[in-house]
C-alpha atoms as a printed R data frame, in Angstrom:
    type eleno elety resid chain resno       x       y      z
1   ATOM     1    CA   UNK     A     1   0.000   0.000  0.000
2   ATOM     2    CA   UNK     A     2   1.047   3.061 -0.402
3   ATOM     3    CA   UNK     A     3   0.915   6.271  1.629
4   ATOM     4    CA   UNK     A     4  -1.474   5.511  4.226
5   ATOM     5    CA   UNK     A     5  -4.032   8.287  4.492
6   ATOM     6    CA   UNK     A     6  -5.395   9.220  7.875
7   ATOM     7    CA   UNK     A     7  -8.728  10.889  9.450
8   ATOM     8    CA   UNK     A     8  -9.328  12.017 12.449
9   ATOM     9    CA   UNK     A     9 -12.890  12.158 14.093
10  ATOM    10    CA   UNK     A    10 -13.057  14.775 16.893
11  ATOM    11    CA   UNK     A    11 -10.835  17.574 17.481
12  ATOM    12    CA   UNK     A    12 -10.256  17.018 21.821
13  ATOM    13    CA   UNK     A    13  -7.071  16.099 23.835
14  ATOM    14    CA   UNK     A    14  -6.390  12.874 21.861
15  ATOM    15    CA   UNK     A    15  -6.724  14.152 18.331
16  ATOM    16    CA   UNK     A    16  -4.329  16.958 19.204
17  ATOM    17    CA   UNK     A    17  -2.097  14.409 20.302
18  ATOM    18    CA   UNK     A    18  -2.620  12.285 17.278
19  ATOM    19    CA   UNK     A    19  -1.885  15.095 15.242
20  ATOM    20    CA   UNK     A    20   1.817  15.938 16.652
21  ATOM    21    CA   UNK     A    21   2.221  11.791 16.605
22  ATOM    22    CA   UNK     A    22   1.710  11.729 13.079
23  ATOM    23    CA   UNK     A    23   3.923  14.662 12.380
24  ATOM    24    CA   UNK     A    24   6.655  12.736 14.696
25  ATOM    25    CA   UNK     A    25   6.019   9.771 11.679
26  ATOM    26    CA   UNK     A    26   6.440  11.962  9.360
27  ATOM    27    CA   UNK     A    27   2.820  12.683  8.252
28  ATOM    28    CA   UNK     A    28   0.259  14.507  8.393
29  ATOM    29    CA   UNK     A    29  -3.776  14.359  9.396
30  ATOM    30    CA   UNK     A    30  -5.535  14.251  5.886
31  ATOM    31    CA   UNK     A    31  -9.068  15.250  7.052
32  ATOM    32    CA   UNK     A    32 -10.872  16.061  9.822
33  ATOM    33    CA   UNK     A    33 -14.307  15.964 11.070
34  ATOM    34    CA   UNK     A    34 -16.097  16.998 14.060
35  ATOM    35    CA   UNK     A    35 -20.209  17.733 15.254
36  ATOM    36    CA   UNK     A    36 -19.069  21.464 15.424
37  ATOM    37    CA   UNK     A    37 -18.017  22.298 11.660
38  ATOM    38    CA   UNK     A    38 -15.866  25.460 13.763
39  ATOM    39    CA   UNK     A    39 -13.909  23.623 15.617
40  ATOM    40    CA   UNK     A    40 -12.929  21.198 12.364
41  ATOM    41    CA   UNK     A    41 -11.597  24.294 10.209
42  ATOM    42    CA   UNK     A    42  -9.257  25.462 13.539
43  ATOM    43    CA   UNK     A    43  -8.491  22.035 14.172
44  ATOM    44    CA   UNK     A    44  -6.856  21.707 10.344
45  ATOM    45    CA   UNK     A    45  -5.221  25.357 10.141
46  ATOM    46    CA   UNK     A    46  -3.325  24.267 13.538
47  ATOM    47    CA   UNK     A    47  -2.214  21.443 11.656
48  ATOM    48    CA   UNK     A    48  -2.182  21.888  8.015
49  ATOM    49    CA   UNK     A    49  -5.220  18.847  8.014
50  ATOM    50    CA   UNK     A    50  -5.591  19.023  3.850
51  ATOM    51    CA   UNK     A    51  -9.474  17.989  3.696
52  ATOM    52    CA   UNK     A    52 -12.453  19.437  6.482
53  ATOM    53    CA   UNK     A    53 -16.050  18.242  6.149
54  ATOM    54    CA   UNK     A    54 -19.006  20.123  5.948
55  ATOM    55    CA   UNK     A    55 -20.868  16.707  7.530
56  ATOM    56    CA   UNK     A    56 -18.407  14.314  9.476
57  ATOM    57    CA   UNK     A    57 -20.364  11.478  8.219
58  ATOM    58    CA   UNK     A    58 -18.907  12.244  4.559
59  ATOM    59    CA   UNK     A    59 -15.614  10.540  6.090
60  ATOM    60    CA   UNK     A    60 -17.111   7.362  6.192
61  ATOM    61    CA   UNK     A    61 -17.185   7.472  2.412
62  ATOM    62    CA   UNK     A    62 -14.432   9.686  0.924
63  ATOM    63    CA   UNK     A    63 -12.270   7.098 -1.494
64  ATOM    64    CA   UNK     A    64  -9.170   8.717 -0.267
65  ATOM    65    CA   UNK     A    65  -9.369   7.861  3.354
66  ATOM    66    CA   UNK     A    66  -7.820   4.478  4.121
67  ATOM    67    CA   UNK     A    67  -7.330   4.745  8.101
68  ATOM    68    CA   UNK     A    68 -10.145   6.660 10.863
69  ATOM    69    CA   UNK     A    69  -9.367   7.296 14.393
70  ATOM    70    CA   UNK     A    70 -12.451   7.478 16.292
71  ATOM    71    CA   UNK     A    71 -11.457   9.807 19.552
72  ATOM    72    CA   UNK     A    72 -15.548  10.358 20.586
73  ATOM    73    CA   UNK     A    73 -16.551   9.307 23.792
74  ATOM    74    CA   UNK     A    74 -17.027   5.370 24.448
75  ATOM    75    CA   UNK     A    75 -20.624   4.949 23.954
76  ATOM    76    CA   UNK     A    76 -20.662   6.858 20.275
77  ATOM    77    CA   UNK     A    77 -17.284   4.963 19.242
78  ATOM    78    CA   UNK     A    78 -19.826   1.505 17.821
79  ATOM    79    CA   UNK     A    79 -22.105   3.458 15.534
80  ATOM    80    CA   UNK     A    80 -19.200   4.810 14.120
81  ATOM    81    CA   UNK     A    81 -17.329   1.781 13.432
82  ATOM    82    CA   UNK     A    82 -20.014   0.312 11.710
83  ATOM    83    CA   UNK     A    83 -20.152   3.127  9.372
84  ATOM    84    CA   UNK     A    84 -16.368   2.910  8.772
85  ATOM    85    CA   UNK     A    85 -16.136  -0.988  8.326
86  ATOM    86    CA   UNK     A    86 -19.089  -0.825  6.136
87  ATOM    87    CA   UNK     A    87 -17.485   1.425  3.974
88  ATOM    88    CA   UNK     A    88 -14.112  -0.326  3.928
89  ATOM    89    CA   UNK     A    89 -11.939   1.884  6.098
90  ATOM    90    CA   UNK     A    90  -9.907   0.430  8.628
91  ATOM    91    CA   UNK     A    91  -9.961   2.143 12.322
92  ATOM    92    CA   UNK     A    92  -8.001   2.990 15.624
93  ATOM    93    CA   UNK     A    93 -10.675   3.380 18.287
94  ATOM    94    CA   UNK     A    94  -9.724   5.181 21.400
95  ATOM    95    CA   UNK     A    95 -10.079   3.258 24.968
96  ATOM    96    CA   UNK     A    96 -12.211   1.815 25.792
97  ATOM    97    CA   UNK     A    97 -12.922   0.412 22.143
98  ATOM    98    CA   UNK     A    98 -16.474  -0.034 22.770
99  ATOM    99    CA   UNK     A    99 -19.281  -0.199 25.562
100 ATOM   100    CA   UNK     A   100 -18.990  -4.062 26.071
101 ATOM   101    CA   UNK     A   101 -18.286  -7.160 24.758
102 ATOM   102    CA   UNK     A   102 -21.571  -7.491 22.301
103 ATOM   103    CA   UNK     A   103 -20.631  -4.082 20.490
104 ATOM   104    CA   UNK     A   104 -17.093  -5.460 20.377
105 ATOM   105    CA   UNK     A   105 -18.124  -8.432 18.935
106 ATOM   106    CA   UNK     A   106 -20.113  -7.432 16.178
107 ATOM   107    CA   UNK     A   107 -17.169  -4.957 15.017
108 ATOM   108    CA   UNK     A   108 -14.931  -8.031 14.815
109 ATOM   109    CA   UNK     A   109 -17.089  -9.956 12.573
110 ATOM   110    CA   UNK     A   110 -18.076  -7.242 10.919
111 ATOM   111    CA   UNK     A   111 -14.448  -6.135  9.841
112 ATOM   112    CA   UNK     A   112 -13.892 -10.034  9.210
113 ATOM   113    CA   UNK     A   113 -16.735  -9.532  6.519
114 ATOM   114    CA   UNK     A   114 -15.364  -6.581  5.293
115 ATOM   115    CA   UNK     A   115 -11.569  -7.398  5.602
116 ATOM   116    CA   UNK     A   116 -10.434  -3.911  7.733
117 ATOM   117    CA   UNK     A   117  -8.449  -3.712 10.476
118 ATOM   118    CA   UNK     A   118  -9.658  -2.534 13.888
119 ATOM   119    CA   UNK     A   119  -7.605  -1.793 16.915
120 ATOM   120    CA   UNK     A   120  -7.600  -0.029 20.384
121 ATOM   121    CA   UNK     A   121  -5.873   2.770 21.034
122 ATOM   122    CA   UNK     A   122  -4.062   0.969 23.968
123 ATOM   123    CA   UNK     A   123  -0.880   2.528 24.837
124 ATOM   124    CA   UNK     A   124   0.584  -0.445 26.963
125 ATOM   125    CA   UNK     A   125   0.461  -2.728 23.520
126 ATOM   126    CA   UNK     A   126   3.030  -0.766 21.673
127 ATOM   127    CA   UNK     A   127   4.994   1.348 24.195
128 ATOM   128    CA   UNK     A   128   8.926  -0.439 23.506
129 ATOM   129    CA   UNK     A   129   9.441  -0.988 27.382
130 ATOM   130    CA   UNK     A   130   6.695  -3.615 27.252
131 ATOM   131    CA   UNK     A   131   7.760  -4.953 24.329
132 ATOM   132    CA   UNK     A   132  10.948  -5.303 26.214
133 ATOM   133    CA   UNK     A   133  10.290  -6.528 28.996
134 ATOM   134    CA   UNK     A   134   8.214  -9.394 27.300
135 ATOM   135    CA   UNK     A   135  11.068 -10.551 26.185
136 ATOM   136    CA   UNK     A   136  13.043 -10.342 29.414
137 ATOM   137    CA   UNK     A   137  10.404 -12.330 30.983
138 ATOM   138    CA   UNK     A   138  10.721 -14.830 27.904
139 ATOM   139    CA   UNK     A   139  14.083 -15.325 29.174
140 ATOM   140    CA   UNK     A   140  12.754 -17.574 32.115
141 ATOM   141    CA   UNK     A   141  15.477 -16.033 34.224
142 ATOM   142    CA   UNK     A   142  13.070 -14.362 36.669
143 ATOM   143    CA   UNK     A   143  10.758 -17.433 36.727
144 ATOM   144    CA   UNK     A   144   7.413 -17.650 36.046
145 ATOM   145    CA   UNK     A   145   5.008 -14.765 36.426
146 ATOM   146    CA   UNK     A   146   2.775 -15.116 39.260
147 ATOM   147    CA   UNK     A   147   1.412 -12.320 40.869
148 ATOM   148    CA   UNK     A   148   0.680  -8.472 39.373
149 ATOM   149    CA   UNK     A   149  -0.496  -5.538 41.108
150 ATOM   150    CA   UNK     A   150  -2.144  -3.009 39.618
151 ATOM   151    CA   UNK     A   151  -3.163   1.066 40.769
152 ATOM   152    CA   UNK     A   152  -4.757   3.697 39.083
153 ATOM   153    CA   UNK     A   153  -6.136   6.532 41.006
154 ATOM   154    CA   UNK     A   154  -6.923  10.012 40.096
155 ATOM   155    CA   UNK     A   155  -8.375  12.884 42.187
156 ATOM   156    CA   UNK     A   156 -11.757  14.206 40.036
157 ATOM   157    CA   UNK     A   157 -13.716  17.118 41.527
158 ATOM   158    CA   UNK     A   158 -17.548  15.676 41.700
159 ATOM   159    CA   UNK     A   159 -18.604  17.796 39.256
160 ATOM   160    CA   UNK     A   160 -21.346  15.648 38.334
161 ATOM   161    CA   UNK     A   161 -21.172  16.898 34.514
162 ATOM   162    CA   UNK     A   162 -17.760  15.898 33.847
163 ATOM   163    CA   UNK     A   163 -18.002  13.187 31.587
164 ATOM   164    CA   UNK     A   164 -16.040  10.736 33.889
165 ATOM   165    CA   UNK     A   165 -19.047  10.985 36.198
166 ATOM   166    CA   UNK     A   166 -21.463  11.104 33.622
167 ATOM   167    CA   UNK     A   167 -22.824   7.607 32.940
168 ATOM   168    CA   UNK     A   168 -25.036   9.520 29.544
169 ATOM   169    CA   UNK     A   169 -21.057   9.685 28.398
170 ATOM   170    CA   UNK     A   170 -20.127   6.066 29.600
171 ATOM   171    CA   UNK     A   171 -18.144   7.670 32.441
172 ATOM   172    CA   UNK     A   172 -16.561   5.099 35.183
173 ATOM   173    CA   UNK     A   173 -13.798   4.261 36.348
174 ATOM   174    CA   UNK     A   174 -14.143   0.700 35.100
175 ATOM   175    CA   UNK     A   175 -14.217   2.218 31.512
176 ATOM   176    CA   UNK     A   176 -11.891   5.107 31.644
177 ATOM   177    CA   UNK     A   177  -8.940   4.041 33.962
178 ATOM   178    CA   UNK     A   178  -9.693   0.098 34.382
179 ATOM   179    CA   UNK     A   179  -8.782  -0.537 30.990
180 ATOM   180    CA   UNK     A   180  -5.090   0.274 30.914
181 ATOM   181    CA   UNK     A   181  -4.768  -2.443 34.172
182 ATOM   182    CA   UNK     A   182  -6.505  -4.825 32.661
183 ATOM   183    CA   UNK     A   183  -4.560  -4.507 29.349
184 ATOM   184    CA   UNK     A   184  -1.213  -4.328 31.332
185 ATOM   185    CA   UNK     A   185  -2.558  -7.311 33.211
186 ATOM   186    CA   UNK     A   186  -3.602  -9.624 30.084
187 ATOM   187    CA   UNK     A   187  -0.104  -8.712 28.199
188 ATOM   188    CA   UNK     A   188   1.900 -10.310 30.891
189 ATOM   189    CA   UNK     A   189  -0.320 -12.748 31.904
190 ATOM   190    CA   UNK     A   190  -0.253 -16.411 30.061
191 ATOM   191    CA   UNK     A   191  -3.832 -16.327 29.443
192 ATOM   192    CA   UNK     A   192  -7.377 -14.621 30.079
193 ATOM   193    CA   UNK     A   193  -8.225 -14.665 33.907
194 ATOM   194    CA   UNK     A   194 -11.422 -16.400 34.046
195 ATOM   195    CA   UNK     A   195 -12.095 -15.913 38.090
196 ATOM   196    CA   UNK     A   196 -12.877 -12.532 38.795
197 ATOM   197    CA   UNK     A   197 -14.274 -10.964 42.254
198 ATOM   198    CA   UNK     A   198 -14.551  -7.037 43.052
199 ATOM   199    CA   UNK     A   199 -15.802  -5.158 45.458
200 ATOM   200    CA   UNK     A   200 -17.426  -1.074 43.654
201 ATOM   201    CA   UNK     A   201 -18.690   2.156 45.363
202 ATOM   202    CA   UNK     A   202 -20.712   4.367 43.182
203 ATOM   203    CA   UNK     A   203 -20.399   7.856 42.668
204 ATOM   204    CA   UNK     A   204 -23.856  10.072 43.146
205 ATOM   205    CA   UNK     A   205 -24.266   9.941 39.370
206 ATOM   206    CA   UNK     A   206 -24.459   5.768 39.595
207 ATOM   207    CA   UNK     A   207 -21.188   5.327 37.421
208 ATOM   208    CA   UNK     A   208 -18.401   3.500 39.451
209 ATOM   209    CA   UNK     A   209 -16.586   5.808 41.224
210 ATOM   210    CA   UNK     A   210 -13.763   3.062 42.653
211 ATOM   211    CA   UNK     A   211 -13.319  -0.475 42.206
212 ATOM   212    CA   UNK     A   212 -11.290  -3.352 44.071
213 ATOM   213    CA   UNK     A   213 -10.375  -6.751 41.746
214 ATOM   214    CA   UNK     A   214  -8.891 -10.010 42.586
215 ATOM   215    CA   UNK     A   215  -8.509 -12.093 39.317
216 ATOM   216    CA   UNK     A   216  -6.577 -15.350 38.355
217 ATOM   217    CA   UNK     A   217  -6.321 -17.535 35.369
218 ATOM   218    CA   UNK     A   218  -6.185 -21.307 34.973
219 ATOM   219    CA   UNK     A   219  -2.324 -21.251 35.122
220 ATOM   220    CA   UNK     A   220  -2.606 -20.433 38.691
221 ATOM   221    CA   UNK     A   221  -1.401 -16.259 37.967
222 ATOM   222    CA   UNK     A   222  -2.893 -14.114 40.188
223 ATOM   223    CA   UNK     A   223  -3.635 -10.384 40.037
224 ATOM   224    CA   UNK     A   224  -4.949  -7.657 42.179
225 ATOM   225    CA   UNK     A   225  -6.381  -3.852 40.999
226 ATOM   226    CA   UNK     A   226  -7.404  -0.632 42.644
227 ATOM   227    CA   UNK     A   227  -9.106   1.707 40.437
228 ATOM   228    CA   UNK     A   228 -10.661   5.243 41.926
229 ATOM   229    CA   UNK     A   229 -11.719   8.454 40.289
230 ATOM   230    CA   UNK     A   230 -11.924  10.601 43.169
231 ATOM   231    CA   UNK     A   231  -8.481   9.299 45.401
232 ATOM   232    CA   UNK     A   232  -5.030   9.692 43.700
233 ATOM   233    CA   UNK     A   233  -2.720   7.324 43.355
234 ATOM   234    CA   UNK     A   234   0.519   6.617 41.909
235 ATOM   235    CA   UNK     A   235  -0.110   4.420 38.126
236 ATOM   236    CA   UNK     A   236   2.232   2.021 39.411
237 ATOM   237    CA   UNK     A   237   2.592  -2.006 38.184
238 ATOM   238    CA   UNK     A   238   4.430  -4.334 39.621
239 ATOM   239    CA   UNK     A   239   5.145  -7.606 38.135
240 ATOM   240    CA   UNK     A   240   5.649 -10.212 40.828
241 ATOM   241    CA   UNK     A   241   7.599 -13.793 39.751
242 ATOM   242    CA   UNK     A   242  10.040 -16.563 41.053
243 ATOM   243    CA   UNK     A   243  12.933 -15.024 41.111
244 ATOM   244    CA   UNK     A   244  12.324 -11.248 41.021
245 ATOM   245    CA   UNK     A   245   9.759  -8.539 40.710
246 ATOM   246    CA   UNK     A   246   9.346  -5.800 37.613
247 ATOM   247    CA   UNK     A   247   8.031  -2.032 39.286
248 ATOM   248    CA   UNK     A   248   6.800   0.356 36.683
249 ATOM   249    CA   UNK     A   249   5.681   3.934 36.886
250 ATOM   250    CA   UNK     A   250   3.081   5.636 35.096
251 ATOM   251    CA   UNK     A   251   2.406   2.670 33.391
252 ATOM   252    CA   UNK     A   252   0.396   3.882 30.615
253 ATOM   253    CA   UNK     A   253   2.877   5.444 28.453
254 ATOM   254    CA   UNK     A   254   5.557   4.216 30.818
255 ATOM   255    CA   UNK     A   255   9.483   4.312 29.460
256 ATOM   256    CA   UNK     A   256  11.399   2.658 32.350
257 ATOM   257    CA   UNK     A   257  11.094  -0.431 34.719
258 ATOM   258    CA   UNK     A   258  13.288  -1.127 37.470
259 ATOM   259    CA   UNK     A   259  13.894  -5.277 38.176
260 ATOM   260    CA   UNK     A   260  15.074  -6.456 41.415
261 ATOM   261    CA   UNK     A   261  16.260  -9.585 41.633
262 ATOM   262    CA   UNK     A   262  15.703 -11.288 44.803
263 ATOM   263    CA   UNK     A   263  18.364 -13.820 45.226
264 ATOM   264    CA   UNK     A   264  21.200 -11.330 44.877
265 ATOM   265    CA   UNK     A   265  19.215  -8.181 45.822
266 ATOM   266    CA   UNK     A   266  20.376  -6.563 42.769
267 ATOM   267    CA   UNK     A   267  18.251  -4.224 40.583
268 ATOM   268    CA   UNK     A   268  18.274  -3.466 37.422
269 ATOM   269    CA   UNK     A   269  17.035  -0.452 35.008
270 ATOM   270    CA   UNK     A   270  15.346  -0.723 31.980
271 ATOM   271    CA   UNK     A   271  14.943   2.027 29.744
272 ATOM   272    CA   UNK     A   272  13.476   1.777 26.512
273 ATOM   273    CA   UNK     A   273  11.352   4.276 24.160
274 ATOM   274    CA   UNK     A   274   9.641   7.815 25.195
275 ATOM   275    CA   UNK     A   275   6.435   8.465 27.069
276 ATOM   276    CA   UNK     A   276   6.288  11.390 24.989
277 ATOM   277    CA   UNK     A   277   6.108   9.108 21.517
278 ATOM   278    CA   UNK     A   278   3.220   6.963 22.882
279 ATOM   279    CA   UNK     A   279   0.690   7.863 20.144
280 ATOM   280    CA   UNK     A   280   3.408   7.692 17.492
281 ATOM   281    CA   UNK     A   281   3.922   3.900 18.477
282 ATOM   282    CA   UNK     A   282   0.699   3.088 18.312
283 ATOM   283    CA   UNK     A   283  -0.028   4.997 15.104
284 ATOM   284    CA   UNK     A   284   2.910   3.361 13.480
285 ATOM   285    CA   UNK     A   285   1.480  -0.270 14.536
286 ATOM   286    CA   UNK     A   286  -1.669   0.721 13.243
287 ATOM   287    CA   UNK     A   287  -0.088   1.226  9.806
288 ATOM   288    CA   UNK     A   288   2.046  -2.216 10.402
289 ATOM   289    CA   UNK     A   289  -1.317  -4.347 10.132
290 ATOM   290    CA   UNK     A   290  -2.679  -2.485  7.653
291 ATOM   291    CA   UNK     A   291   0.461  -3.484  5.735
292 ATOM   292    CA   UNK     A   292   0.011  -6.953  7.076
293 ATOM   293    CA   UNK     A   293   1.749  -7.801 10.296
294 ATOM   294    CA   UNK     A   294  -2.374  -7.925 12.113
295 ATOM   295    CA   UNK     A   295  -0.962  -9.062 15.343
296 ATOM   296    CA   UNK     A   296   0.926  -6.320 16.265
297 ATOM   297    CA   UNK     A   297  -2.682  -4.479 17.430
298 ATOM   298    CA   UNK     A   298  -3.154  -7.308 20.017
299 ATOM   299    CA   UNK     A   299  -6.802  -7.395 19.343
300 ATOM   300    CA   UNK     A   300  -7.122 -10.690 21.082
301 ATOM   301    CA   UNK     A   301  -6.176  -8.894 24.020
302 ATOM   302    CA   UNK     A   302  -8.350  -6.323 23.694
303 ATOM   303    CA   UNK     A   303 -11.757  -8.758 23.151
304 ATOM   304    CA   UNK     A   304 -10.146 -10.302 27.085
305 ATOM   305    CA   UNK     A   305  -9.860  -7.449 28.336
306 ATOM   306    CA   UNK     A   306 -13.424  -6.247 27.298
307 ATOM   307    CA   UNK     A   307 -15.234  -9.522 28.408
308 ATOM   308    CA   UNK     A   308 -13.935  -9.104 31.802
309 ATOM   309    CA   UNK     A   309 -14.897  -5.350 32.295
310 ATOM   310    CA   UNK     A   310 -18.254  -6.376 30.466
311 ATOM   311    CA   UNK     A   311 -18.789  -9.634 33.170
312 ATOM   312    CA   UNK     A   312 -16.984  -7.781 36.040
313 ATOM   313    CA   UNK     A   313 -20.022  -4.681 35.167
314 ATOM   314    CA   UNK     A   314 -22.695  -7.499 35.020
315 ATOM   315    CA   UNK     A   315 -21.825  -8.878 38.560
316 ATOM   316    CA   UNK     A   316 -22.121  -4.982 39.611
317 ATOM   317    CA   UNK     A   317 -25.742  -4.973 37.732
318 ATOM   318    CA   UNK     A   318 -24.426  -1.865 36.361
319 ATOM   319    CA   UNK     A   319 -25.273  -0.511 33.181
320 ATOM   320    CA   UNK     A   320 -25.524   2.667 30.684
321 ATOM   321    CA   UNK     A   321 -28.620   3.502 28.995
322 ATOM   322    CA   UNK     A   322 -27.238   2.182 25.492
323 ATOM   323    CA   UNK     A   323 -27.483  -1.092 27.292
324 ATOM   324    CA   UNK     A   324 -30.722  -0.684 29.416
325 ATOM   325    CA   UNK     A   325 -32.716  -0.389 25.333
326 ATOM   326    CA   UNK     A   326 -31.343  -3.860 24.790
């Protein structure tokens, strides 16, 4: 294939980002849409985006778009895909991909019927520390993996129309923060965890506010997570095996781990990629199964990951109004 055309729909935090990721590849945005035509047109004179539609929905059918990142809030992100796949355009979805594991689902058969690729926007899958330390842990030489720990906390005001309280905009913390410890978690374990237990506190708006999760898989691997929108804490994992333990920081678009080994008491830094180049990696992967190499998105992981935030949600009886018409 040649040149690989991208679109971008939305104009927030993340297409901004995208935009100076591409431009770090080399590239640029080739169109741009958005509900608010104004904020389209600023969006492409900030970045020299070539094409702006009147109606977003014409991206879904311009010819010259091969690639559409879909940066809306979760519980839009399925109506779009099924415009896009329809039409033959692959697409990067941001996290969480979709609202649960029926949406997700029908987009994977769906782009098997159409032959596109679809992927998550899922930092942890293409950052070059993980990659790295995959194959450290490959290695055997700090035993088998048996334990991870997991924290993601950030202090929200309860401003009740912020969209991570707003369950009308899929807010949770399940859907907005749970996501990147359950990916970490499913990359470094051997398989799927198929026990799961959690304890959830609401927040006044009914979306969950903080979460507690003990899961393990059939190989015995064991891993705990504390989620909370409205408590800070550090976005620490920590990798727990036989013979030593992996600590990383800011895991989501993390560039360092530090590995102690426990027989000697010797540690050990890795350092590997930039936490500034996170959307570049991912962007650049994105392209990579376009071209061919599908793997390299992880989508298996990200259909695990979904079906345990979908059954972990279930056991809560919690669910957004998208899933309350069903």
């Amino acid at each position: 294939m040649a040149d690989i055309k991208w679109a971008v729909l939305g104009t927030g935090v993340i297409a901004n980002e995208m935009a100076v990721a591409l431009q770090k590849n080399g590239k640029r945005i080739y169109a741009v849409g958005n509900r608010t035509h104004a904020k389209a047109v600023a969006f492409a004179e900030k970045y020299g985006v070539e094409k702006v539609y009147e109606d977003y929905n014409d991206m879904f059918v311009d010819p010259d778009v091969d690639v559409i990142y879909i940066t809306t809030p979760h519980n839009t992100h399925i109506d779009f895909m099924r415009q896009a796949i329809k039409n033959g355009k692959h697409i990067l979805v941001e996290k969480s991909i979709t609202l649960n594991s029926d949406e997700l689902d029908e987009a994977m058969d769906l782009a098997k019927q159409n032959g596109v690729v679809i992927g998550e926007a899922m930092t942890i899958y293409h950052m070059p520390i993980y990659k790295k330390l995959r194959q450290i842990l490959e290695t055997g030489k700090l035993g088998k993996v048996n334990l991870i720990t997991m924290n993601f906390g950030s202090f929200k005001d309860y401003d009740m129309s912020n969209r991570f309280f707003n369950r009308n905009l899929a807010g949770g913390a399940m859907l907005d923060i749970g996501v990147y410890a359950l990916s970490f978690i499913r990359f470094f374990m051997s398989e799927k965890p198929s026990k799961l237990l959690s304890q959830v506190k609401y927040a006044p708006t009914g979306v969950d506010e903080q979460a507690g999760l003990l899961l393990m898989n059939d190989d015995g691997q064991m891993a705990t997570v504390m989620l909370s929108l409205h408590s800070k804490q550090p976005k620490r994992g920590m990798i727990s095996c036989e013979k030593g333990y992996v600590e990383i920081m800011e895991y989501p678009r993390a560039w360092e781990a530090t590995i102690t080994y426990t027989d000697t008491g010797e540690t050990q830094v890795i350092k590997e990629g930039e936490h500034t180049d996170a959307l570049a990696y991912e962007l650049q992967d994105m392209e990579n199964a376009i071209r061919g190499d599908r793997e390299c998105m992880h989508l298996e992981y990200t259909k695990d990951v979904m079906d345990m935030m979908t059954e972990l949600r279930k056991s809560w009886g919690f669910r957004y109004p998208e899933e309350e018409k069903n």
